[in-house]
MISEBA-905711 format. One record per atom (N, C-alpha, C): residue in three letters; x, y negated, z. Coordinates in steps of 0.05 Angstrom, whole numbers, plus 5000, padded with zeros to 4 digits. Layout:
# residues N
ALAXYZ ...
# end
This chain:
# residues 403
UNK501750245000 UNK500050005000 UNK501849755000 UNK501749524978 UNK502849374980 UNK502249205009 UNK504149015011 UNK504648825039 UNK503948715039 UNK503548455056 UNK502248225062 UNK503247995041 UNK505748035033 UNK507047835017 UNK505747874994 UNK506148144976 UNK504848214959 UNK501648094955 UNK499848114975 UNK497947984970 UNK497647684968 UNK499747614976 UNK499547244978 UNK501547094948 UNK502447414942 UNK504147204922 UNK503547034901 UNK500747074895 UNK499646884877 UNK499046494892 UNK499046514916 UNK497746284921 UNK500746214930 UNK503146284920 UNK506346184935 UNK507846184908 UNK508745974908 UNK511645904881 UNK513046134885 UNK514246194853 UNK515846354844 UNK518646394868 UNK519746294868 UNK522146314888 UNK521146394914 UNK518946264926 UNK518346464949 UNK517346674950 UNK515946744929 UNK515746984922 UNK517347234920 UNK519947114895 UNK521147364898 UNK523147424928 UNK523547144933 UNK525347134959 UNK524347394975 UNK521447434980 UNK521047624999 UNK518147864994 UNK517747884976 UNK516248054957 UNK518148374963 UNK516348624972 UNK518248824969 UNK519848884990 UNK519448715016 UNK520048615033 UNK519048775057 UNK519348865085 UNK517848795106 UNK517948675120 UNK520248405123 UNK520948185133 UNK520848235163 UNK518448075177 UNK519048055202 UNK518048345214 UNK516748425208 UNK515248735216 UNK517248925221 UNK519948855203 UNK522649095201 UNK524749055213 UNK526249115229 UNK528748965237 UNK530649155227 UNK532248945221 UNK534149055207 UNK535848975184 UNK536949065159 UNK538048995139 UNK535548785120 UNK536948585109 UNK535548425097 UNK533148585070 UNK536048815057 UNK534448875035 UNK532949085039 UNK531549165029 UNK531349505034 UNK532749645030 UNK532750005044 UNK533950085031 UNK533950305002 UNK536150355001 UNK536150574966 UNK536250804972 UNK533351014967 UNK532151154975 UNK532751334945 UNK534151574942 UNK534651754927 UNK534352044930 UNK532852234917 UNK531952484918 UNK530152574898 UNK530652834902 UNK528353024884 UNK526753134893 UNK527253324925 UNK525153464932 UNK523353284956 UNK521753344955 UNK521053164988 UNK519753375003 UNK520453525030 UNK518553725043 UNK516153565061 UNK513953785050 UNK511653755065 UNK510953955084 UNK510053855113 UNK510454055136 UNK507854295127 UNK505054205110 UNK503754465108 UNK503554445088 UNK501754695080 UNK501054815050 UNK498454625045 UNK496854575070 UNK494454395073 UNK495454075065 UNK497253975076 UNK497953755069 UNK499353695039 UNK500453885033 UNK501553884995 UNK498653804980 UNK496954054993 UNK494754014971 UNK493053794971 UNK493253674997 UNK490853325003 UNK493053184990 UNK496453264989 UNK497652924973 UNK497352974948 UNK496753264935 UNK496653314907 UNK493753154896 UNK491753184915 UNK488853074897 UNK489652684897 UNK491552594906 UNK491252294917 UNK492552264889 UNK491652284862 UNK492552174840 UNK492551924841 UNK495351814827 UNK495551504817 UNK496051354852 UNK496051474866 UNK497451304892 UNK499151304900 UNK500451224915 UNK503751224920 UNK504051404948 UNK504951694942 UNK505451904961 UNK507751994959 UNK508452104970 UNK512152214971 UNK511152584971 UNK511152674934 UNK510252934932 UNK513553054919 UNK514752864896 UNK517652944885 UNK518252674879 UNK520852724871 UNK522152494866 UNK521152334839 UNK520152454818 UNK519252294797 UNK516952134797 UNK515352264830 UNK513352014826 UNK513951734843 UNK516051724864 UNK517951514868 UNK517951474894 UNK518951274901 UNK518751214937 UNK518850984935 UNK520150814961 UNK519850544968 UNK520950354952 UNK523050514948 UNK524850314926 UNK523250224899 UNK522950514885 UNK522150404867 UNK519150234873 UNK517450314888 UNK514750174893 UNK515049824905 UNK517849694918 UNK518949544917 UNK517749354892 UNK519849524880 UNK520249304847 UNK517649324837 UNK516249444840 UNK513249514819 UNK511649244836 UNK512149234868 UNK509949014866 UNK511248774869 UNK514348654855 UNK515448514850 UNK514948404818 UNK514848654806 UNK513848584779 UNK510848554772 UNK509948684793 UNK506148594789 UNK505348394797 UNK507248254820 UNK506547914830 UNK506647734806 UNK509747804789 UNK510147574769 UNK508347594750 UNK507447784742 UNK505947914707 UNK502947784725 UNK502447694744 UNK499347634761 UNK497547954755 UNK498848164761 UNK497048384752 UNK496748534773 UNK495148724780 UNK494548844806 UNK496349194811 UNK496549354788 UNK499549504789 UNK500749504774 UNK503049684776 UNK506049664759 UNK507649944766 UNK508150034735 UNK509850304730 UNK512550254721 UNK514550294737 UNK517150234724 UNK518250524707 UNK519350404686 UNK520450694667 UNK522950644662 UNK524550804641 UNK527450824650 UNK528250584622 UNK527050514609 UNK528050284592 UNK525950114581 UNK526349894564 UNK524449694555 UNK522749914536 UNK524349954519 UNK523450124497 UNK521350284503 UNK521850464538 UNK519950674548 UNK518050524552 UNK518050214558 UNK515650044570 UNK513950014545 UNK514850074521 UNK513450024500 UNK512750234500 UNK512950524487 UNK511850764475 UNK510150894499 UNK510350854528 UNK509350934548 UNK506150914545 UNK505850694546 UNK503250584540 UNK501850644518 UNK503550554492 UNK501950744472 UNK501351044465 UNK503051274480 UNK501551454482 UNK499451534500 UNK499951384524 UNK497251354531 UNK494451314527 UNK495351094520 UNK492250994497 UNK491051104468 UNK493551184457 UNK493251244428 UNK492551514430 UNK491051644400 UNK491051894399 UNK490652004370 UNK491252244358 UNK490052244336 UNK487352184323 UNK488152054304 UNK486151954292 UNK485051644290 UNK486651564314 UNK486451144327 UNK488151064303 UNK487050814308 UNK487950654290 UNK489750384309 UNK491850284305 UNK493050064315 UNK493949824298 UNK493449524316 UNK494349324300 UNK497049284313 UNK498949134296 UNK501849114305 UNK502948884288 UNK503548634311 UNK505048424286 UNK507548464279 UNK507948404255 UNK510048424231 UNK512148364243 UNK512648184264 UNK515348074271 UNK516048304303 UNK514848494302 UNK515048594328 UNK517848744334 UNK518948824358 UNK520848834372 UNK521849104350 UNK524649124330 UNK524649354325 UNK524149674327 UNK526049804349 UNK523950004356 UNK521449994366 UNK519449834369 UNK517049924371 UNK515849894344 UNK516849724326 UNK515349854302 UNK516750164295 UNK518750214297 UNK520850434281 UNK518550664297 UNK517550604324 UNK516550904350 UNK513150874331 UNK512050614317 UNK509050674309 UNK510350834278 UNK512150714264 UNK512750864236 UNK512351104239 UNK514651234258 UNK515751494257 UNK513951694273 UNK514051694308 UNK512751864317 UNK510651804321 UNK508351604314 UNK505451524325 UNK505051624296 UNK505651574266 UNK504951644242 UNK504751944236 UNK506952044258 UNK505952354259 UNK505352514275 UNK504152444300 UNK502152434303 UNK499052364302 UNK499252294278 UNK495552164267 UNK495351884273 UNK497651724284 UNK495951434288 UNK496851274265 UNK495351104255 UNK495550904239 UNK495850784248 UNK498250584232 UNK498750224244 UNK498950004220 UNK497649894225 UNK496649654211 UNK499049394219 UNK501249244198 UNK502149094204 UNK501748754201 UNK501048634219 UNK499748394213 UNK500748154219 UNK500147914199 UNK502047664206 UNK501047574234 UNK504147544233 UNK503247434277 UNK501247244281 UNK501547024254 UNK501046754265 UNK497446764257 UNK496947024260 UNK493147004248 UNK492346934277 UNK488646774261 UNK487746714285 UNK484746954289 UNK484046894301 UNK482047004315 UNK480147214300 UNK479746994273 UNK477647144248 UNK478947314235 UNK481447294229 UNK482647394215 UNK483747694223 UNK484647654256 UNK484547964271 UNK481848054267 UNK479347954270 UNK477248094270 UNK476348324247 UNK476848074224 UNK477248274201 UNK478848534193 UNK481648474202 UNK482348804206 UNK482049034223 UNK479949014236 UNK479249134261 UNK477049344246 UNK478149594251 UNK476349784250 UNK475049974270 UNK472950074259 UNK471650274287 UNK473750424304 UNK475850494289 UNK477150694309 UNK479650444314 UNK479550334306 UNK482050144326 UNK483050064351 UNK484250164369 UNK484150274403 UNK486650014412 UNK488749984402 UNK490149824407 UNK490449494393 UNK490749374395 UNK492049094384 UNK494648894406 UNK496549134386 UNK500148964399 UNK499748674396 UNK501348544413 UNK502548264405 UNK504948294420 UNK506147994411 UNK509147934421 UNK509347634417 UNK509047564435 UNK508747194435 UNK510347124452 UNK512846844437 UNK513646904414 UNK515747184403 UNK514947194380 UNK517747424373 UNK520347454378 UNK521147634385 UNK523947614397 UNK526747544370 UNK525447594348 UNK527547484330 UNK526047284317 UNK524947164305 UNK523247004293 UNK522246834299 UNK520246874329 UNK519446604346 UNK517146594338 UNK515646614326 UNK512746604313 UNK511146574350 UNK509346384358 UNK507646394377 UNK505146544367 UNK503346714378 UNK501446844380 UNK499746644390 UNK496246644379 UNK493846524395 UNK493346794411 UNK494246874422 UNK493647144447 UNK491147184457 UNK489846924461 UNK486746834474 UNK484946924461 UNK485146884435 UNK483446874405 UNK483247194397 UNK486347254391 UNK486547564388 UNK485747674404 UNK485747704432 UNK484547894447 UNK481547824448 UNK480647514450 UNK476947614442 UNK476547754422 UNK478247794394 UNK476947874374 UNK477548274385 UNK479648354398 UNK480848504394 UNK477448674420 UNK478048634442 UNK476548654461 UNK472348704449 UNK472348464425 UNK469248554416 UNK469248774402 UNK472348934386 UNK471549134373 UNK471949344402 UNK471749344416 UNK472549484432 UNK475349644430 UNK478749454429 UNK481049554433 UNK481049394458 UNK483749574461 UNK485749384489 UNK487549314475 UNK488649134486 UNK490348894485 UNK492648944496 UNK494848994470 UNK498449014494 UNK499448794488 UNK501548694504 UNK503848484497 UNK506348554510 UNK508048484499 UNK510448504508 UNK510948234516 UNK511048234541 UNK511447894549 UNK514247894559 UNK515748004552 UNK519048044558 UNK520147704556 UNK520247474532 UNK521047304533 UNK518547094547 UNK516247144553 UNK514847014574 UNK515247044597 UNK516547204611 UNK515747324630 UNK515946924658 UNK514347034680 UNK513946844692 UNK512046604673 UNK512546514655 UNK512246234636 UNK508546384620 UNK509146554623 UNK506046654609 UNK504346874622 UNK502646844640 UNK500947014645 UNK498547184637 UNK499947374632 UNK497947464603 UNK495647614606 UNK493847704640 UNK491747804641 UNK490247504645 UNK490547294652 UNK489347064651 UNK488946944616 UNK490047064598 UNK489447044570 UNK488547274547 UNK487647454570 UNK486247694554 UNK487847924546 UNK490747944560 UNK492348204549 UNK490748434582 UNK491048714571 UNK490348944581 UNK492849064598 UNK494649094576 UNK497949194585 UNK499849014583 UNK502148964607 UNK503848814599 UNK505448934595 UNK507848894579 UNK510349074583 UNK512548904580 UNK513548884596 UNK517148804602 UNK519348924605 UNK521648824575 UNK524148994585 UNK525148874603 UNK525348994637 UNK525848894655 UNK529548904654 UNK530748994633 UNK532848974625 UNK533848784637 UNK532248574617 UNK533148214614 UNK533248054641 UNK531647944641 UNK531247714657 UNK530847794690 UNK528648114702 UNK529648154724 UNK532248364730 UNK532648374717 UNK536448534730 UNK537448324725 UNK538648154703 UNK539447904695 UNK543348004694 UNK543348174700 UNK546848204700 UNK547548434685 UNK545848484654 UNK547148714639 UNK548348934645 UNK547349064664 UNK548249274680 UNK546549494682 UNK543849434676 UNK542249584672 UNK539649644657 UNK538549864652 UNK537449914643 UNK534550064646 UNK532049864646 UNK529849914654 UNK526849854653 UNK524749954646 UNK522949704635 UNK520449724653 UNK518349654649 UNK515849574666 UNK513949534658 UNK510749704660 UNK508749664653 UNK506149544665 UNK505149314671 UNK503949274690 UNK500349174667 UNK498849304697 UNK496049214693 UNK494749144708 UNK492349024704 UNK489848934714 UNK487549034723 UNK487149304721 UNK485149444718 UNK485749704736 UNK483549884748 UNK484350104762 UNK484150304736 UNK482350224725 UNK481250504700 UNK484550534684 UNK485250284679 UNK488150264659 UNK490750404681 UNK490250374702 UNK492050494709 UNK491950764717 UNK490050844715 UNK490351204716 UNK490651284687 UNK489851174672 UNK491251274646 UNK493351244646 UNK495251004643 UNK497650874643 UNK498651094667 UNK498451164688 UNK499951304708 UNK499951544702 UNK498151704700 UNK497851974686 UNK499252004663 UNK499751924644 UNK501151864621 UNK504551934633 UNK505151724640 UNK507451604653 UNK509051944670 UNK507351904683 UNK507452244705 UNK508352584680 UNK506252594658 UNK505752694649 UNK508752794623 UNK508852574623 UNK511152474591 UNK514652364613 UNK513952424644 UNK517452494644 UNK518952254655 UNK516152034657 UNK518451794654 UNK518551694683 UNK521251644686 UNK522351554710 UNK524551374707 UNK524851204731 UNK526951054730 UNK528851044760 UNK531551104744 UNK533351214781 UNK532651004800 UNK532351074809 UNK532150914841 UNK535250694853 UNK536550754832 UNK539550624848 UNK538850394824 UNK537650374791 UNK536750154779 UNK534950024777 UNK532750094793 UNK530550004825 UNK532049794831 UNK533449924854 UNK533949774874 UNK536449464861 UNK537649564836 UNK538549294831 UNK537949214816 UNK535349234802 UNK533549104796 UNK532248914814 UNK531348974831 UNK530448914855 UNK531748644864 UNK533948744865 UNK536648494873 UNK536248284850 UNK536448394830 UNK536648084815 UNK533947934819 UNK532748044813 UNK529847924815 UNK529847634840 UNK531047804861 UNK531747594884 UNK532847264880 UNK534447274847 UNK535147044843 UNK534146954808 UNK531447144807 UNK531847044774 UNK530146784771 UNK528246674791 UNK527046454784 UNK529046224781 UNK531346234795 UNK532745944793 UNK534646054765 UNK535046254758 UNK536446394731 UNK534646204711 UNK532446324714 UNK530346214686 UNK530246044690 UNK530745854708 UNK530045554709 UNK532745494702 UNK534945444707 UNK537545314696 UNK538545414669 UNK537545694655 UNK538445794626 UNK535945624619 UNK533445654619 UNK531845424607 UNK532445154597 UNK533245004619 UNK533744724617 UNK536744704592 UNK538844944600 UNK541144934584 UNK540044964560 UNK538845204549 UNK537145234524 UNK536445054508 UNK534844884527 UNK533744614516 UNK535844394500 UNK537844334518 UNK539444214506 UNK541444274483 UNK542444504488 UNK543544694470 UNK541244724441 UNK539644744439 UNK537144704424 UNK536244414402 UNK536344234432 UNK536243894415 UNK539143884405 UNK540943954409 UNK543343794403 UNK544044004366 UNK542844284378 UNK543344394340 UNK541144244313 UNK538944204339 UNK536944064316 UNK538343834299 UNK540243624311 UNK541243404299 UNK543943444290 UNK544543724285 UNK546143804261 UNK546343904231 UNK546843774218 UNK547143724186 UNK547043994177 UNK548444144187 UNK547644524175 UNK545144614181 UNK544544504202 UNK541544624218 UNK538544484203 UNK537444724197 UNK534244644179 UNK532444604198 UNK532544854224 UNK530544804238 UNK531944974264 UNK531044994285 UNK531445024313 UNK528745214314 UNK528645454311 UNK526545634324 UNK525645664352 UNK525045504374 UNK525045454402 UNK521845294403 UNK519945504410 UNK517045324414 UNK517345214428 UNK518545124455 UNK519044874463 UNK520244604458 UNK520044624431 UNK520644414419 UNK519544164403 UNK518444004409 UNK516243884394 UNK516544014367 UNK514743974348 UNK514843944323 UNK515444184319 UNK517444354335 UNK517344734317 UNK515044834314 UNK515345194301 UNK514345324296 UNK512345424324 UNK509845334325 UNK508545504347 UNK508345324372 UNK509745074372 UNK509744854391 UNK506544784407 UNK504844754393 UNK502444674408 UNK501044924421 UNK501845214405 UNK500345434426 UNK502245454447 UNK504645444454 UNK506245444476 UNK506245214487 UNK505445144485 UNK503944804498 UNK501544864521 UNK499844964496 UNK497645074509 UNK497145254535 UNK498845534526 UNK499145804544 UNK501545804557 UNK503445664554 UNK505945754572 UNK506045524590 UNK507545564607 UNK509145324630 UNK511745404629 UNK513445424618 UNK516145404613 UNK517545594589 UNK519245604587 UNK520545774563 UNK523945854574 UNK524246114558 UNK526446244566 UNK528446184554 UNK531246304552 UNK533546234541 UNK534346334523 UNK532246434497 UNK533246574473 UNK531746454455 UNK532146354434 UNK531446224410 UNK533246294382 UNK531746114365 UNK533446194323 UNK534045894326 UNK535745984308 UNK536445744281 UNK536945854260 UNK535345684247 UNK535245714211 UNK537345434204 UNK539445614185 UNK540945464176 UNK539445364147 UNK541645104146 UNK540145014114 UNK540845154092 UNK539345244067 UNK539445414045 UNK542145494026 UNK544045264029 UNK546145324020 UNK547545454032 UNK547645544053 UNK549445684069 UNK548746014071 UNK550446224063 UNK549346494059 UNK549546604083 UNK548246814084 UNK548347004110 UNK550547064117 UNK553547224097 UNK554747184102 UNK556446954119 UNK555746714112 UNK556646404123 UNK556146534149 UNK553946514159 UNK553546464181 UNK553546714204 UNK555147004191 UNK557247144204 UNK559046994210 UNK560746924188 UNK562646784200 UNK562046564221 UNK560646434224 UNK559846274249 UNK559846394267 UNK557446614278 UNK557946804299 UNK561046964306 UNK562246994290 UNK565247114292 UNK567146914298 UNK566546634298 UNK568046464302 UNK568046374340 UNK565046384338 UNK564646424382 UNK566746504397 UNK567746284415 UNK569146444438 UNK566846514461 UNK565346384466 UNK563146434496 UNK561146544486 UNK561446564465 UNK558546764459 UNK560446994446 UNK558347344459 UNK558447504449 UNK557247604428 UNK557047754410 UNK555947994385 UNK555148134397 UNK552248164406 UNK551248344422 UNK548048354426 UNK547348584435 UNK543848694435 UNK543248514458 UNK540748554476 UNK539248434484 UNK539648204493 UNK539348094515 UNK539047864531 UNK537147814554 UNK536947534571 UNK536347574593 UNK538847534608 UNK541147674603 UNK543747574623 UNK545447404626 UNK547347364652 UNK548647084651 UNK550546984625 UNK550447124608 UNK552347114584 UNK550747114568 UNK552146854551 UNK551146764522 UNK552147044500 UNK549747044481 UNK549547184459 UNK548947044432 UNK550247084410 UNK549047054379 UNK550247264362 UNK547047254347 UNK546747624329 UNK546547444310 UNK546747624276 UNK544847414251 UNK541547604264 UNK539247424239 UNK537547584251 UNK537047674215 UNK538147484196 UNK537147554168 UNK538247734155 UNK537447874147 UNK538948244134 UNK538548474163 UNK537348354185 UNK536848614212 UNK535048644206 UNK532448544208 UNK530348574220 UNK527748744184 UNK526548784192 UNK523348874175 UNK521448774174 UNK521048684150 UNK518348474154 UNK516948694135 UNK514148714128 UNK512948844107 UNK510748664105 UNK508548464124 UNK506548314116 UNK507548084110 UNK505547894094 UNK506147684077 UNK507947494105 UNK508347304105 UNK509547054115 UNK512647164117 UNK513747074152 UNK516247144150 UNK518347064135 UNK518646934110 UNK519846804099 UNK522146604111 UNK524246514113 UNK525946334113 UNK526946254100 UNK528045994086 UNK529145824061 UNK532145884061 UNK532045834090 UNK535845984094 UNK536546104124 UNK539046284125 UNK539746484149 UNK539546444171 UNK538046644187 UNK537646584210 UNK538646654231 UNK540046514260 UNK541546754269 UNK540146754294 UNK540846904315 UNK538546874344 UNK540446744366 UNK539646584382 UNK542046544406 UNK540646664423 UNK542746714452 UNK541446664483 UNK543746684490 UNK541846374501 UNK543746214530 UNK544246244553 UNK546646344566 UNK546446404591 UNK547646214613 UNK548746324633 UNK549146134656 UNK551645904647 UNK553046034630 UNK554945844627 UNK554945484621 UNK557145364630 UNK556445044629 UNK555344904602 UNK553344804599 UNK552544794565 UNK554044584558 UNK555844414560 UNK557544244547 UNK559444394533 UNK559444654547 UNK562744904532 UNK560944944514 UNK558345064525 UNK557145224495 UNK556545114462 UNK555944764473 UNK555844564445 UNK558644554434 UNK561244534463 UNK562944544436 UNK564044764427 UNK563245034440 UNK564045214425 UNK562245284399 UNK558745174399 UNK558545234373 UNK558945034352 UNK559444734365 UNK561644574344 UNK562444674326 UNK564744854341 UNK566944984327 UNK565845164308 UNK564445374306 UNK563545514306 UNK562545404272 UNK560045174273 UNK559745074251 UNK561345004234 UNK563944874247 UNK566544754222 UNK567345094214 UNK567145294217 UNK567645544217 UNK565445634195 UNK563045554187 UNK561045564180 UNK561745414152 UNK562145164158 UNK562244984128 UNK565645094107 UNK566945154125 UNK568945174119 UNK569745524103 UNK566345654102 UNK566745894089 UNK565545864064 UNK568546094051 UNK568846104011 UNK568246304010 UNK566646444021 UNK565646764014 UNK564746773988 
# end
């Protein structure tokens, strides 16, 4: 049963929240954190008592190690305070936070919607193993509104993905709109609120499932590996938990618990990579190579007035689209020219990253288009006066390629 904190953490700011969320504070004496609780078997003194914790499906009992202990139940209602959702299933990666859910929900013969700009492997897991298993997936431009989801909505349509904004692309989602339309055909509603997380509350805008690679932003120190499914509903979560139980998935308890830990300091994380972002952001906009700045917090970008609308802050990963004369190539060389930024997958951690994103990614529905190459940043803790002049450099590195 979650704690007293747990229940209050909606009416308490982010920082006090995680400060002591997961917690038993004054009730415990003792070590500040909890502790890291690791095992497989757990004995039960009768044969009578196995069988009463066996009927208590979907509650938190100590029957084996895969269905979890304190630790991990910790982080679950650390992650269900921030997502504003009432439970939370941690699994052993983002990716699991994605496919978890959709075998749950999905089955032969469903039909699913999925926007075009969505997180690689989760389109590669609807292509490959949802396509053979019987589900159809429908890929659709992110930026549709309301009527336009409605229209592709068929009788058997059980899911409608989003991802607002896209993690390479940036496209904002009307989330509000899609899920009325999604919700009258009778689907549920997933999102991956991974680059919202905190900044967008997505059962207050009609999502069913959230899913976060808790990778990012709560571990925050690239060290681990882990993701998180949270909901709103009791009915969603005996599916979602049965599923979960069923299909294997677990997450160690030692990447719990430092998960757990970061979490303790990610609200002032996302608040200082934010603000760096920002600047790091205005200062590429008013560069001569730069077409556009992909960052919906930016006046005038792509998706600016729906993240206006639905968010209260924004995270530290954004595009730039370079101007048309410059080839993809070019703007390898730019990334290869970085000293503080790494060539590297996700983000979320105290270290700056830039990938290209043009020649990675899969588009197959209409839009998506760019005039010229796009590459992805994220900004981490480092001082952002290094990071402008390291991507200074970086650009004279850029103009100065004869490829």
């Amino acid at each position: 049963m979650a704690d007293d904190v747990t229940h209050n953490a909606r009416k308490r700011g982010l920082r006090t929240t995680l400060s002591h969320i997961g917690r038993a504070t004054k009730r415990e004496h003792g070590f500040v954190n909890p502790p890291l609780l690791r095992g497989s078997t757990v004995l039960i003194p009768t044969v009578a008592e196995r069988k009463a914790l066996a009927a208590k499906r979907g509650e938190r009992v100590l029957t084996y190690g895969t269905g979890g202990s304190s630790t991990h139940w910790a982080l679950e209602d650390a992650i269900a305070a921030v997502e504003g959702g009432t439970r939370c299933y941690i699994v052993s990666t983002g990716l699991a936070a994605v496919t978890t859910p959709l075998l749950a929900f999905l089955k032969a013969g469903d039909h699913m919607l999925m926007p075009d700009h969505v997180y690689g492997p989760a389109r590669s897991f609807a292509s490959g193993i949802l396509k053979n298993f019987g589900v159809e997936t429908t890929f659709y431009v992110p930026e549709i509104d309301g009527a336009g989801l409605a229209a592709l909505m068929r009788p058997n349509t059980k899911v409608v993905y989003t991802e607002s904004p896209g993690s390479h692309t940036f496209e904002v989602q009307d989330v509000p709109a899609i899920a009325r339309a999604a919700h009258a055909g009778g689907a549920k509603v997933f999102m991956d609120n991974t680059w919202g997380i905190h900044h967008f509350q997505p059962f207050k805008h009609g999502v069913d499932v959230s899913i976060q690679a808790a990778t990012k932003y709560p571990a925050g120190h690239s060290d681990v590996l882990i993701g998180a499914i949270t909901v709103n509903d009791e009915a969603d979560w005996q599916v979602l938990h049965a599923a979960g139980r069923e299909l294997g998935q677990y997450a160690s308890p030692d990447d719990c618990w430092l998960t757990l830990r970061g979490m303790r300091t990610m609200a002032v994380r996302l608040q200082a990579q934010m603000e760096s972002a920002l600047l790091v952001a205005h200062w590429l906009r008013q560069q001569p190579e730069v077409a556009r700045v992909l960052h919906p917090a930016l006046p005038g970008a792509p998706g600016h007035a729906l993240w206006r609308r639905d968010f209260t802050g924004a995270c530290s990963l954004f595009g730039v689209e370079f101007q048309p004369q410059f080839s993809p190539e070019a703007t390898h060389r730019f990334v290869e020219a970085l000293d503080l930024f790494g060539i590297g997958a996700s983000w979320g951690g105290f270290e700056s990253l830039a990938v290209p994103t043009t020649g990675f990614i899969t588009r197959t529905a209409e839009g998506g288009k760019f005039a010229g190459p796009v590459v992805r940043l994220h900004i981490g803790l480092e001082d952002p006066d290094d990071l402008i002049d390291d991507l200074g450099q970086g650009l004279a590195a850029l103009r100065d390629f004869r490829g």
